[in-house]
C-alpha positions in Angstrom: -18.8 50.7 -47.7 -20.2 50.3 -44.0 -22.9 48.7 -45.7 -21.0 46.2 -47.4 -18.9 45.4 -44.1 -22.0 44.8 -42.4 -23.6 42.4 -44.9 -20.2 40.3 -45.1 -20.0 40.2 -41.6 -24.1 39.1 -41.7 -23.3 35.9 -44.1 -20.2 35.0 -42.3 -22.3 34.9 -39.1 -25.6 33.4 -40.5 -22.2 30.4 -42.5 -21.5 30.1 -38.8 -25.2 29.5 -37.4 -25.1 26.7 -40.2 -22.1 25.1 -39.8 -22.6 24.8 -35.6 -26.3 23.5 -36.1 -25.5 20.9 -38.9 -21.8 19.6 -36.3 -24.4 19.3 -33.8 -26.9 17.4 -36.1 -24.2 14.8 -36.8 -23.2 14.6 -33.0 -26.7 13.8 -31.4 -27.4 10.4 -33.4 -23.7 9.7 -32.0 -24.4 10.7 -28.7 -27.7 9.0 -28.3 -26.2 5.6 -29.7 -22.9 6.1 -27.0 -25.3 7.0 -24.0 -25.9 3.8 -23.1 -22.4 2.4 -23.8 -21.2 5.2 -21.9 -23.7 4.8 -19.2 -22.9 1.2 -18.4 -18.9 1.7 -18.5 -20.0 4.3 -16.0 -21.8 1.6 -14.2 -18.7 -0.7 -14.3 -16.3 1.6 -13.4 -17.9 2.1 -10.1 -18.7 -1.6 -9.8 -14.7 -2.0 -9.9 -14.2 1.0 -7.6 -16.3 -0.5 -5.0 -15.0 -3.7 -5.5 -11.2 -2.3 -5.7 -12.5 -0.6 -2.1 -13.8 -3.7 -0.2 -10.8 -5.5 -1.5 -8.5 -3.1 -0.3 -9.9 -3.4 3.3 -9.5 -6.3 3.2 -6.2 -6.9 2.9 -5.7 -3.9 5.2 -7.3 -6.0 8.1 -5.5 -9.0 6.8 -1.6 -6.9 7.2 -3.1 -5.8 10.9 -3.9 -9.6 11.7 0.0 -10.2 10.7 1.0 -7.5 11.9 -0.3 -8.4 15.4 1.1 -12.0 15.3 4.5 -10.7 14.4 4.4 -8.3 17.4 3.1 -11.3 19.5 6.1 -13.8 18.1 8.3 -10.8 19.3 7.4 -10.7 22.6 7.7 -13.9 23.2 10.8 -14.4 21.4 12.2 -12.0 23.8 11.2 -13.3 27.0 12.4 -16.7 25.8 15.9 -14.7 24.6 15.7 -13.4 28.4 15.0 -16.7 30.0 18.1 -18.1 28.1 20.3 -15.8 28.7 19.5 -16.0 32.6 19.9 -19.6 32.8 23.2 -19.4 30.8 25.7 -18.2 33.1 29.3 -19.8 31.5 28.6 -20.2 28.2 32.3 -21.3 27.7 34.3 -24.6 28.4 36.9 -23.1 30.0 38.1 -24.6 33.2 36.7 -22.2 36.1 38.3 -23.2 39.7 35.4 -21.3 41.3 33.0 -23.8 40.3 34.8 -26.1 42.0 38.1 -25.3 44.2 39.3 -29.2 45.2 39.1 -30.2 41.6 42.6 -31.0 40.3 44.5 -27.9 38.5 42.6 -26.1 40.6 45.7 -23.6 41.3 46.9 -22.9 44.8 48.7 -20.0 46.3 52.4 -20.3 46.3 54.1 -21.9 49.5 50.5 -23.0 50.5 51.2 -26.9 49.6 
């Protein structure tokens, strides 16, 4: 019986060997014919990385530029905020007898006319 164990277990190996040489058989005309094809969308795919890359610095250095000019238009936005607000010292049209005491309404303390 041990015999007959190992001699099953001997075809069932040697069906194995067969099967695994004859899939690869069938996969190396396929893999040949693909190398190239896959070799070249290897090739493009790090054509577009590099390109992707260079493009992205780009545009990095192109949001620094803008982001320089916006800090820029800030500043002086601000100091021109400041100068306008230190020239401005009524902004309202409201009489103010300060300004001018002898205008008329200007008003007087009582018992002093």
């Amino acid at each position: 019986m041990t015999e007959e164990i190992r001699a099953l277990k001997a075809s069932v190996d040697a069906r194995s060997a067969t099967q695994d040489a004859s899939q690869k058989s069938q996969l190396n005309p396929t893999q040949t014919a693909s190398g190239p094809a896959v070799a070249d969308l290897m090739s493009r795919v790090d054509k577009l990385d590099a390109d992707f890359t260079a493009r992205l610095s780009q545009v990095d250095e192109q949001l620094a530029g803008i982001k320089q000019e916006i800090s820029a238009s800030h500043a002086v936005l601000a100091s021109r905020a400041a100068q306008a607000r230190k020239h401005a010292k009524h902004l309202h049209d409201a009489f103010d007898p300060a300004r001018d005491p002898a205008a008329p309404g200007v008003p007087h303390a009582l018992g002093s006319r």
